[in-house]
ChimeraX commands (.cxc) that place a marker at each C-alpha (Angstrom):
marker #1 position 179.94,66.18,-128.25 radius 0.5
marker #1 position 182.87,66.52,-126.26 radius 0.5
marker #1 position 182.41,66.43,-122.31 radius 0.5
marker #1 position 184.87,68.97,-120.60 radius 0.5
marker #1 position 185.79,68.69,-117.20 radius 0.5
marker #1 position 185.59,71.30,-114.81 radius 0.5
marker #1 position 186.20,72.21,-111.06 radius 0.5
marker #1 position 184.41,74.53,-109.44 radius 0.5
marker #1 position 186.00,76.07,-105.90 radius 0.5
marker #1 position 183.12,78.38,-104.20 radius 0.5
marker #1 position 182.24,78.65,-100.57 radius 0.5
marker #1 position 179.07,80.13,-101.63 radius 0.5
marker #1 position 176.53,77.18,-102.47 radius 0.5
marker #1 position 174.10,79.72,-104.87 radius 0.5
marker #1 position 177.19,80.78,-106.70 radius 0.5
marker #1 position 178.14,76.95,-107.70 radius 0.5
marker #1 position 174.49,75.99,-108.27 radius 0.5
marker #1 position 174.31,79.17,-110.46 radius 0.5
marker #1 position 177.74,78.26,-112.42 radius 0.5
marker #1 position 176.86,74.71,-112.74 radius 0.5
marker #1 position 173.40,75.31,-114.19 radius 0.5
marker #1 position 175.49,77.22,-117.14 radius 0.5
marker #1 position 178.19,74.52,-117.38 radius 0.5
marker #1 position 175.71,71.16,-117.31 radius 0.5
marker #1 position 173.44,72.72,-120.36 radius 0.5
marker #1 position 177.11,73.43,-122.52 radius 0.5
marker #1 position 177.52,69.58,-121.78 radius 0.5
marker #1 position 180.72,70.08,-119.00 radius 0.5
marker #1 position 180.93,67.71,-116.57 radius 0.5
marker #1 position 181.31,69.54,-113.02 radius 0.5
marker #1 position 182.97,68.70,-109.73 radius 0.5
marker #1 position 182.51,71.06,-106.90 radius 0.5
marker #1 position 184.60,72.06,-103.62 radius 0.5
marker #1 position 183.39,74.70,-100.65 radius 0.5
marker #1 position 187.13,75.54,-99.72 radius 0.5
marker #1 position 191.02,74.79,-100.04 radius 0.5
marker #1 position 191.79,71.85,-98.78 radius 0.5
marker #1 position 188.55,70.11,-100.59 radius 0.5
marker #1 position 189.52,72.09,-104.07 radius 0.5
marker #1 position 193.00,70.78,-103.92 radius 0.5
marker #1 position 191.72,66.51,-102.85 radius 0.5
marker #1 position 189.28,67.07,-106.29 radius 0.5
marker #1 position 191.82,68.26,-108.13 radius 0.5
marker #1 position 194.55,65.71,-106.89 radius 0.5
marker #1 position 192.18,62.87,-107.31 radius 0.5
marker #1 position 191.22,63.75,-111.04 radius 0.5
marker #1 position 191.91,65.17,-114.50 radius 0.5
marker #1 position 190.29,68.47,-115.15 radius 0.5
marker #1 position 190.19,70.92,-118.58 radius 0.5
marker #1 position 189.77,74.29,-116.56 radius 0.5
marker #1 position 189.29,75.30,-112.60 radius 0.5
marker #1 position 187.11,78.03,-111.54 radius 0.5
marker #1 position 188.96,79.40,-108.36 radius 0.5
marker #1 position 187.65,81.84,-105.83 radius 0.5
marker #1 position 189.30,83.57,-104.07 radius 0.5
marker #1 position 187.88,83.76,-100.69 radius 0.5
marker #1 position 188.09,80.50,-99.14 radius 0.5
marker #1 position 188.05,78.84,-96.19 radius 0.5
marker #1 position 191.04,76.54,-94.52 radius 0.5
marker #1 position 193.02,77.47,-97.61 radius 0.5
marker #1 position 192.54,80.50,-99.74 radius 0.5
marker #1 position 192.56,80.85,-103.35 radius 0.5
marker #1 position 195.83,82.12,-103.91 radius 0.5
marker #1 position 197.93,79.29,-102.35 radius 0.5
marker #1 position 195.33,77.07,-104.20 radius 0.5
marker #1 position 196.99,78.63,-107.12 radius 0.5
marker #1 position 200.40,78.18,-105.92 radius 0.5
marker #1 position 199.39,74.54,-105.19 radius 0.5
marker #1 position 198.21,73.60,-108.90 radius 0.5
marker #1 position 200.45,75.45,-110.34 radius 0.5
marker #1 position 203.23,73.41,-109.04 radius 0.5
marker #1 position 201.61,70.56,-110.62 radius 0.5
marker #1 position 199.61,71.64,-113.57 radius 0.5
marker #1 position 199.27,74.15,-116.31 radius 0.5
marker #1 position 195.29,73.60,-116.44 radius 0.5
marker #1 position 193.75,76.87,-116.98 radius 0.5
marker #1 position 192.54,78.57,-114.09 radius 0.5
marker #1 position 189.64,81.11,-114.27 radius 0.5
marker #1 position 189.66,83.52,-110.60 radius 0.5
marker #1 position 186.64,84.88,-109.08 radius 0.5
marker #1 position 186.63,87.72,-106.67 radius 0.5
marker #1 position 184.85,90.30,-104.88 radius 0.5
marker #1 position 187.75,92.42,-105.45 radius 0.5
marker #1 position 188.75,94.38,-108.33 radius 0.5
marker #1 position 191.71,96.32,-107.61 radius 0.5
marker #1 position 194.77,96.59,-110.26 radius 0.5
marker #1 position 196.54,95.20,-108.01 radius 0.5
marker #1 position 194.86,91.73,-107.09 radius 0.5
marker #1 position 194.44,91.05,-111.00 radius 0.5
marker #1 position 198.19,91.32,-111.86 radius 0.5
marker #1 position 199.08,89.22,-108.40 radius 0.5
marker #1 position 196.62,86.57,-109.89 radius 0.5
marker #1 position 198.20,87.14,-113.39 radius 0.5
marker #1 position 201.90,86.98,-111.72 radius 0.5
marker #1 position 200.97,83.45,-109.87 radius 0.5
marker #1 position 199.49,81.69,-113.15 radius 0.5
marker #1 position 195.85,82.96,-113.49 radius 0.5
marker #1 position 194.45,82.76,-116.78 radius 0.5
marker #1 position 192.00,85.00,-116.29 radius 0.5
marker #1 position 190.13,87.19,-113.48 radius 0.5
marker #1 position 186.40,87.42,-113.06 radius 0.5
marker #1 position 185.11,90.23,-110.41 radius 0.5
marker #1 position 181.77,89.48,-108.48 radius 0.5
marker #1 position 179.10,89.84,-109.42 radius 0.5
marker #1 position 179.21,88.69,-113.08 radius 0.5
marker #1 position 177.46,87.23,-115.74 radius 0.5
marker #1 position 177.22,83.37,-116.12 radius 0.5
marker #1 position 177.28,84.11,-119.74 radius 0.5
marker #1 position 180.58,86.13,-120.23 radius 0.5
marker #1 position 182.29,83.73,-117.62 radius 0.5
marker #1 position 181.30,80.87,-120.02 radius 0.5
marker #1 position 182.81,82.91,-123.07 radius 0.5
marker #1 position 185.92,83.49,-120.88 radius 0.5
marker #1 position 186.23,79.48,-120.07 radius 0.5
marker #1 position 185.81,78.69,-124.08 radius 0.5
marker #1 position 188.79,81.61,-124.88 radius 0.5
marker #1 position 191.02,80.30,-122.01 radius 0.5
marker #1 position 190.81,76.90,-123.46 radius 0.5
marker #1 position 191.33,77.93,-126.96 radius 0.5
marker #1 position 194.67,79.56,-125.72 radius 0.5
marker #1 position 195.51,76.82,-124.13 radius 0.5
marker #1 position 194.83,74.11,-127.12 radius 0.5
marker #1 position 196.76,76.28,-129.34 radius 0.5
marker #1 position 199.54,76.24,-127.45 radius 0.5
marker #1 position 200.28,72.84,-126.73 radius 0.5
marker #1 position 201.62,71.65,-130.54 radius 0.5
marker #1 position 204.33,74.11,-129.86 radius 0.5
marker #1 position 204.91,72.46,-126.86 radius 0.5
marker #1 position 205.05,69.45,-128.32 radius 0.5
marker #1 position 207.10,70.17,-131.22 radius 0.5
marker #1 position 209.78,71.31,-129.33 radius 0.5
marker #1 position 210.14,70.39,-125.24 radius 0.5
marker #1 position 213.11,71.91,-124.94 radius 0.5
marker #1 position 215.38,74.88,-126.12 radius 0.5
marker #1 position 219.21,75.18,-125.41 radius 0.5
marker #1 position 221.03,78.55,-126.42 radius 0.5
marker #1 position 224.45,79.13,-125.09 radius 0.5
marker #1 position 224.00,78.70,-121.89 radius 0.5
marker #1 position 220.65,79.45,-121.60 radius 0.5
marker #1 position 217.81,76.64,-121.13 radius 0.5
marker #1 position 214.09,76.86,-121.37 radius 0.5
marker #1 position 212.37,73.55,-120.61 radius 0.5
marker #1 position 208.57,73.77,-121.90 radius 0.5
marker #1 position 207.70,70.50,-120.41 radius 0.5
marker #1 position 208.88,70.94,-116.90 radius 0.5
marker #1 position 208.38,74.81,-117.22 radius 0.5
marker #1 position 211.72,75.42,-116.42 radius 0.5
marker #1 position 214.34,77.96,-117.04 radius 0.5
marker #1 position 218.06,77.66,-116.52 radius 0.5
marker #1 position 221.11,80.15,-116.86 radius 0.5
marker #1 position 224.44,78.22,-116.63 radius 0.5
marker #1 position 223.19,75.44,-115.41 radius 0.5
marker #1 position 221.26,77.04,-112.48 radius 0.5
marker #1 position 217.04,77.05,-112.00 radius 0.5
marker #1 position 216.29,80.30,-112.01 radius 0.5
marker #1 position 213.44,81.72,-109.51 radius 0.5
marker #1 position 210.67,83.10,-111.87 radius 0.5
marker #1 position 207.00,83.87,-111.10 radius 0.5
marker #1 position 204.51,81.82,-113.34 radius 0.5
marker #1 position 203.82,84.97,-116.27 radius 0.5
marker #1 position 207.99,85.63,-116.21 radius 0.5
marker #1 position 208.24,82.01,-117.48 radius 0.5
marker #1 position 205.46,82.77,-119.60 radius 0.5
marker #1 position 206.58,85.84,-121.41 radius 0.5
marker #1 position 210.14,84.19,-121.73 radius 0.5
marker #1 position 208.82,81.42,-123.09 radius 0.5
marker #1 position 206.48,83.21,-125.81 radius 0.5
marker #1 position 209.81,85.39,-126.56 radius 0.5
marker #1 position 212.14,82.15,-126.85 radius 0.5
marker #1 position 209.02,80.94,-129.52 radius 0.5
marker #1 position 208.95,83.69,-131.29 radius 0.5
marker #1 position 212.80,84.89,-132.11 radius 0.5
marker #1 position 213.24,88.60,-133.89 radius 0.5
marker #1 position 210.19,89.22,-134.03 radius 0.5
marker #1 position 209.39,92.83,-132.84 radius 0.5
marker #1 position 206.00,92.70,-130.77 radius 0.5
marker #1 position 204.28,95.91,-129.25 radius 0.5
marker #1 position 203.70,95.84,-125.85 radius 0.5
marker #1 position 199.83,95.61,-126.59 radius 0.5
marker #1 position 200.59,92.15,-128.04 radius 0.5
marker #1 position 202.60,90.90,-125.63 radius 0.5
marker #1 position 199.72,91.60,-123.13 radius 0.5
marker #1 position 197.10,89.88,-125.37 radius 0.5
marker #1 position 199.30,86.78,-126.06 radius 0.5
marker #1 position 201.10,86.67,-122.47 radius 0.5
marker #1 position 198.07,87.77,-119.99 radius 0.5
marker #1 position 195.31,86.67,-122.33 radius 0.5
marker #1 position 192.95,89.00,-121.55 radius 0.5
marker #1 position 192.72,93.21,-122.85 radius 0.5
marker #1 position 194.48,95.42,-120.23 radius 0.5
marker #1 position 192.65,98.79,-120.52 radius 0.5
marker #1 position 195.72,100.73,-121.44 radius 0.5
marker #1 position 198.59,100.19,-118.82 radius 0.5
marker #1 position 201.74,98.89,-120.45 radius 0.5
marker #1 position 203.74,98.96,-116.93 radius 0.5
marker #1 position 203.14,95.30,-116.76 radius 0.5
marker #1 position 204.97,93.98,-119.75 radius 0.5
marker #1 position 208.05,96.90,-118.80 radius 0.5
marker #1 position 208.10,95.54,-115.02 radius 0.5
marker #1 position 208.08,91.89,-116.10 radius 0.5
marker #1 position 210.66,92.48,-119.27 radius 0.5
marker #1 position 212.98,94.19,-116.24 radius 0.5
marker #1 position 212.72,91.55,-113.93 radius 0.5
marker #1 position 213.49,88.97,-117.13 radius 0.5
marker #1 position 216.60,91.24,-117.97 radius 0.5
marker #1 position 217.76,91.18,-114.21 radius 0.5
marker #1 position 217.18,86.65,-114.18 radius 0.5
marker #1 position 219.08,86.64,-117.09 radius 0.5
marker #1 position 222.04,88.28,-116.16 radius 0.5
marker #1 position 224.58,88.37,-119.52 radius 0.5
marker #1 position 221.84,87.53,-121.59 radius 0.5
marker #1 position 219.18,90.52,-120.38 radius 0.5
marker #1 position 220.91,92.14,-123.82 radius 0.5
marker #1 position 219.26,89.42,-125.95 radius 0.5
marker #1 position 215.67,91.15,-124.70 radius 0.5
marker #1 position 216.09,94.41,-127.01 radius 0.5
marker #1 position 213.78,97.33,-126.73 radius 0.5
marker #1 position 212.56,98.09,-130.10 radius 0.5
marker #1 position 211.79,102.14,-129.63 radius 0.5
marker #1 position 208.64,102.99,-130.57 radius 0.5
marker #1 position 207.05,99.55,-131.08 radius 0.5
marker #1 position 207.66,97.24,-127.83 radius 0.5
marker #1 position 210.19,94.68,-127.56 radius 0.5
marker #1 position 211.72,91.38,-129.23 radius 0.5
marker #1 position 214.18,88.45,-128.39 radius 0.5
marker #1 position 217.43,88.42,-130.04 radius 0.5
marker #1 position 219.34,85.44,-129.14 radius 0.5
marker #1 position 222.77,86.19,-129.94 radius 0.5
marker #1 position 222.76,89.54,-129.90 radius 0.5
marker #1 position 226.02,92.07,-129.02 radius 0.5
marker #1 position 225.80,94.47,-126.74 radius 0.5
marker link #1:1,2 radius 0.2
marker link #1:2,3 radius 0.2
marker link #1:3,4 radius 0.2
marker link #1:4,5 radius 0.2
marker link #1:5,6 radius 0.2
marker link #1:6,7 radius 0.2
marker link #1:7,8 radius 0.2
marker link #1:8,9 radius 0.2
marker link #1:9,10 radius 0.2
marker link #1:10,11 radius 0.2
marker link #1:11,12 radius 0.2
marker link #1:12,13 radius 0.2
marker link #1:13,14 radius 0.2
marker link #1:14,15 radius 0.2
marker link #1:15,16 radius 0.2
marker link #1:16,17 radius 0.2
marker link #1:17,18 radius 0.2
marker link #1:18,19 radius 0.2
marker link #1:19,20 radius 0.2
marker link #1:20,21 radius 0.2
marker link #1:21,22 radius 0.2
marker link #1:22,23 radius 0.2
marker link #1:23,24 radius 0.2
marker link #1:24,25 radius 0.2
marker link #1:25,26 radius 0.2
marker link #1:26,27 radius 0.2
marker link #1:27,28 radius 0.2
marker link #1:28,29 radius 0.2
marker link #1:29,30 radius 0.2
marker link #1:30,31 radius 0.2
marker link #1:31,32 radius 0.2
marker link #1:32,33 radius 0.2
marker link #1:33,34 radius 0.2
marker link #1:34,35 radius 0.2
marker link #1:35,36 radius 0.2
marker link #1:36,37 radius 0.2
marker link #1:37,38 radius 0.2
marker link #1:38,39 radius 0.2
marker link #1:39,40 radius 0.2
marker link #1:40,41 radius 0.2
marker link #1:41,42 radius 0.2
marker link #1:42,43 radius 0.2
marker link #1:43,44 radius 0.2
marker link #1:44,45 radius 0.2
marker link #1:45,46 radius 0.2
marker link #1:46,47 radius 0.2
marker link #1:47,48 radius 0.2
marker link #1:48,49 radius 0.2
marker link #1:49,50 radius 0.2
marker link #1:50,51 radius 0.2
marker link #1:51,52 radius 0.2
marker link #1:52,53 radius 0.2
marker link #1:53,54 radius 0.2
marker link #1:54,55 radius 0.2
marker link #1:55,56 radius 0.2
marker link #1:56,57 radius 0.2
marker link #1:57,58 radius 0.2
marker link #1:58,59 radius 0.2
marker link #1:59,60 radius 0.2
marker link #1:60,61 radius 0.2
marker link #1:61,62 radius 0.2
marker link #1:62,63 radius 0.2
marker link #1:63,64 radius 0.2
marker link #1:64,65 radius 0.2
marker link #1:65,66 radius 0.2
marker link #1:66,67 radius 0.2
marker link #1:67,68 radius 0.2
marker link #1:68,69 radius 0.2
marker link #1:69,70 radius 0.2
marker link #1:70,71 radius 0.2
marker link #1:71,72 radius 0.2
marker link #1:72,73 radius 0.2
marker link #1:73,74 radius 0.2
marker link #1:74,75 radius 0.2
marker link #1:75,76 radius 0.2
marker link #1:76,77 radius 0.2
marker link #1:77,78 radius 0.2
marker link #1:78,79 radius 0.2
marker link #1:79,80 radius 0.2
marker link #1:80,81 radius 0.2
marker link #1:81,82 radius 0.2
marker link #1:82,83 radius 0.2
marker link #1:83,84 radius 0.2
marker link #1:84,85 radius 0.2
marker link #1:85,86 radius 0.2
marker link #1:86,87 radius 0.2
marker link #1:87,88 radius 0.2
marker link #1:88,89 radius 0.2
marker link #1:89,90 radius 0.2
marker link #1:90,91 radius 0.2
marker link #1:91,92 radius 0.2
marker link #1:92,93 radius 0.2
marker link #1:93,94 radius 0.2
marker link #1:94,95 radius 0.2
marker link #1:95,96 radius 0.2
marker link #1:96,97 radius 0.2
marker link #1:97,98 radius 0.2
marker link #1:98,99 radius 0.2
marker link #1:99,100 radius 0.2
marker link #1:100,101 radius 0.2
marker link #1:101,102 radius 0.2
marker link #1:102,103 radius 0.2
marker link #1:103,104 radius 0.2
marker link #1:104,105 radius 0.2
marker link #1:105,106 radius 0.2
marker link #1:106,107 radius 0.2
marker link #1:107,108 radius 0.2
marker link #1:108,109 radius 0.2
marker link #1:109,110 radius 0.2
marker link #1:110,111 radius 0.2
marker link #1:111,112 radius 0.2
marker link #1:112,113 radius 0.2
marker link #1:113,114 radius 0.2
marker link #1:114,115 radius 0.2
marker link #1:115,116 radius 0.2
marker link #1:116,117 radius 0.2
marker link #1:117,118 radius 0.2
marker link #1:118,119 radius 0.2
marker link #1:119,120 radius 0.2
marker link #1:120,121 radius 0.2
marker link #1:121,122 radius 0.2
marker link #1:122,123 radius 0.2
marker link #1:123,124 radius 0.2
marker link #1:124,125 radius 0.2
marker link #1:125,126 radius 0.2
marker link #1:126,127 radius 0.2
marker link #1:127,128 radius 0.2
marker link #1:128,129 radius 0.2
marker link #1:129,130 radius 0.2
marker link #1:130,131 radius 0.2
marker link #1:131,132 radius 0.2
marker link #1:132,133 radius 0.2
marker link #1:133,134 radius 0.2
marker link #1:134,135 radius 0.2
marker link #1:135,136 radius 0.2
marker link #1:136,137 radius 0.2
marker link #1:137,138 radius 0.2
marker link #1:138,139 radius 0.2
marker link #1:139,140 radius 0.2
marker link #1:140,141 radius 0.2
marker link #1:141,142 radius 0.2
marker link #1:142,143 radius 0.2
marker link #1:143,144 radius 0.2
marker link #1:144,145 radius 0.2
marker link #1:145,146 radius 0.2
marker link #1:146,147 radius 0.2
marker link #1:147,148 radius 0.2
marker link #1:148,149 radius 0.2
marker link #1:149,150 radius 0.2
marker link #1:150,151 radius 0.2
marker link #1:151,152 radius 0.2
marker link #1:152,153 radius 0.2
marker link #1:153,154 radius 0.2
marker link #1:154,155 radius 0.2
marker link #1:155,156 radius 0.2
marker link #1:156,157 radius 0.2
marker link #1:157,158 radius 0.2
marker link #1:158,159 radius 0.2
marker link #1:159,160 radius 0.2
marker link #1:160,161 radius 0.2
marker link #1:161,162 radius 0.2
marker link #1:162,163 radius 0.2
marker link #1:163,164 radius 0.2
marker link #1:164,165 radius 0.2
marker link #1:165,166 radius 0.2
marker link #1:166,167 radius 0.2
marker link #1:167,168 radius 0.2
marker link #1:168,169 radius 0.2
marker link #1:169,170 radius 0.2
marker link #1:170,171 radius 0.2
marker link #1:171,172 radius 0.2
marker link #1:172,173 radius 0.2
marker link #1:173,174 radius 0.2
marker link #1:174,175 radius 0.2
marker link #1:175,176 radius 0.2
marker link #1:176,177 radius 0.2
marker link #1:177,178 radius 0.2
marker link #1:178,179 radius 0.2
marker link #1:179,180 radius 0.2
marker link #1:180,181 radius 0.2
marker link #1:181,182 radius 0.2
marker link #1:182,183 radius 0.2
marker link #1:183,184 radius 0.2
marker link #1:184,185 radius 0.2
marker link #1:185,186 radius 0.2
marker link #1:186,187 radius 0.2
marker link #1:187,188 radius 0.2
marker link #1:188,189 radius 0.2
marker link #1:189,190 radius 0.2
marker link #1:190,191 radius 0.2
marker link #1:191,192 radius 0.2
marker link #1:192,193 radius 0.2
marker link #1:193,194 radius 0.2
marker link #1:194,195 radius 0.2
marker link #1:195,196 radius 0.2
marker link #1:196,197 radius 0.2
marker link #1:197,198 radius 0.2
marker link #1:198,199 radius 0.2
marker link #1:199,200 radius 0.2
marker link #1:200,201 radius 0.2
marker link #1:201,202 radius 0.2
marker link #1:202,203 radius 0.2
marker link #1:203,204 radius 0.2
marker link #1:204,205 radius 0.2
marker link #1:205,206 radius 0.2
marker link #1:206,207 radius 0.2
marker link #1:207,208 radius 0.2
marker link #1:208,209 radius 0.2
marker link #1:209,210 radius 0.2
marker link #1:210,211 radius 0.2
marker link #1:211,212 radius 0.2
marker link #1:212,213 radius 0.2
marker link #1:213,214 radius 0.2
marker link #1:214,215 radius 0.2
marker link #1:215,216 radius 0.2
marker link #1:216,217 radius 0.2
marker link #1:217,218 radius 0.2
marker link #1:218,219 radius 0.2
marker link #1:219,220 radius 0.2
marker link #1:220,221 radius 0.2
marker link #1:221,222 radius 0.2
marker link #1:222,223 radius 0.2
marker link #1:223,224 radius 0.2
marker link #1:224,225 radius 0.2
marker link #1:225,226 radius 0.2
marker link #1:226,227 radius 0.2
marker link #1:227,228 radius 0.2
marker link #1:228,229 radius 0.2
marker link #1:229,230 radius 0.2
marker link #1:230,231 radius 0.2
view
């Protein structure tokens, strides 16, 4: 059976022991840190398939943890919080998160959320791997680096801008709803606000400049990418 890796970043001792009990009988092999600076040494110093992030940390705290990884690695990342506003899941979304766990929750459901997070992430890396690299006009999305550049400029994007570029750039003409765009883009079911996909699909429109026409709103249905398209 196939050992997976996994980090665990906690402050709380019980709440390790607790997730570590669930992750050593699936057969994952676990590496734990008590705050920032420790999560981001285990992390540097190894190879892992998913990190389980809190968010309340000491020296560093969870979110430039994040930033930190993210810089480096596209590992899934699983948050934990004792917060649960609307607001502190789409940050977490905006910076990278895979998914968002509030405390207290079930051992059981955060082990179905590390298998789907993984899944995800194995199915997307043949496209990856297929293509590292897509050039139109003068528009360039590097998967490998993930990268975006307009005219020969890196453009400034948060982690889940890239991300729903990148899954339009894959997935040319086709119309998807905006409920789609969450499941595929954010991973995770978004209890009926579609503001997220229209505030990120403005802010891609405003990095792209001449191109935010090839991002077309398909009325009544969501939106698709149109490379190519007139105004």
């Amino acid at each position: 059976m196939e050992e997976l890796k996994v980090l665990i970043v906690d402050d709380e001792e019980g709440i390790r022991d607790l997730i570590k009990e669930y992750m050593s009988m699936a057969y994952y092999q676990v590496t734990e840190a008590a705050d920032g600076v420790e999560a981001l040494n285990r992390f540097r110093g190894d190879t892992f398939d998913v990190v389980i992030l809190d968010v309340m940390l000491p020296k560093m705290d969870g979110w430039k943890v994040c930033e930190e990884i993210r810089k480096e690695s596209s590992v899934p990342i699983i948050m934990l919080t004792a917060r649960g506003e609307e607001y502190d899941r789409l940050l977490g979304f905006d910076m990278g998160v895979d998914d968002y766990m509030v405390k207290p929750f079930s051992p059981r459901e955060l082990m179905a959320r590390i298998k789907a997070v993984l899944s995800r992430a194995r199915s997307a890396e043949p496209a990856v791997k297929k293509t590292s690299r897509i050039e139109m006009e003068k528009l360039v999305v590097d998967f490998d680096g993930r990268s975006v550049y307009l005219d020969g400029r890196l453009l400034s994007m948060t982690p889940k801008e890239y991300e729903l570029l990148s899954f339009f750039v894959k997935n040319p003409n086709k119309a998807f709803s905006r409920e789609q765009l969450l499941t595929s883009v954010w991973g995770y079911d978004f209890m009926g606000d579609d503001r997220t996909v229209d505030s990120h699909v403005k802010q891609l429109r405003e990095h792209l400049g001449g191109y935010r026409k090839w991002i077309v709103t398909v009325w009544g249905t969501g939106y698709k990418f149109a490379p190519g398209v007139a105004e």
